[in-house]
N, C-alpha and C positions, 0 to 999 in steps of 0.2 A: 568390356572396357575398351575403349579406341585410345591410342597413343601415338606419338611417331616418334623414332628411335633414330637419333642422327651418330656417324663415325667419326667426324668431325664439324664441330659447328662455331663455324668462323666467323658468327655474329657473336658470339659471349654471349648467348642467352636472348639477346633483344630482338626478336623474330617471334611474334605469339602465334603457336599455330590452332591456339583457338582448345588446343587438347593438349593430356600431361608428356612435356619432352624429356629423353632421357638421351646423352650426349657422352660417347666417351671420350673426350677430348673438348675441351672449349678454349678457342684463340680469339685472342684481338687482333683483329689486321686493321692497319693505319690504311686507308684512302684519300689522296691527296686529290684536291683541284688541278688542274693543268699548269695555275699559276704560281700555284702552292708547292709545287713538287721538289722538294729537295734536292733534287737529280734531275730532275728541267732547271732547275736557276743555275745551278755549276753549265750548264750544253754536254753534261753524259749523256750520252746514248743507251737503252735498255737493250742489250745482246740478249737475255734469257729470260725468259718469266719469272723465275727466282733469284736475278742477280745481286750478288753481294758488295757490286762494285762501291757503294755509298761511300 
């Protein structure tokens, strides 16, 4: 049997890899447009990849 085994998968499941997945974690992460950005429309700046400044 062929599988693939993710540690976090930050699609919530919508990624078919064709084979049975098993994920021990599944997140939704929000991607905005350029124009869309929450935090581009205020002129924040992103200091950190995970910033919380929102």
């Amino acid at each position: 049997m062929v599988g693939v085994a993710i540690l976090v998968d930050r699609s919530s499941g919508k990624v078919d890899f064709g084979v049975p997945t098993k994920a021990m974690l599944n997140v939704d992460v929000v991607a905005y447009d350029p124009k869309e950005c929450p935090m581009c429309k205020k002129g924040l700046e992103i200091t950190k990849p995970s910033s919380r400044d929102i």
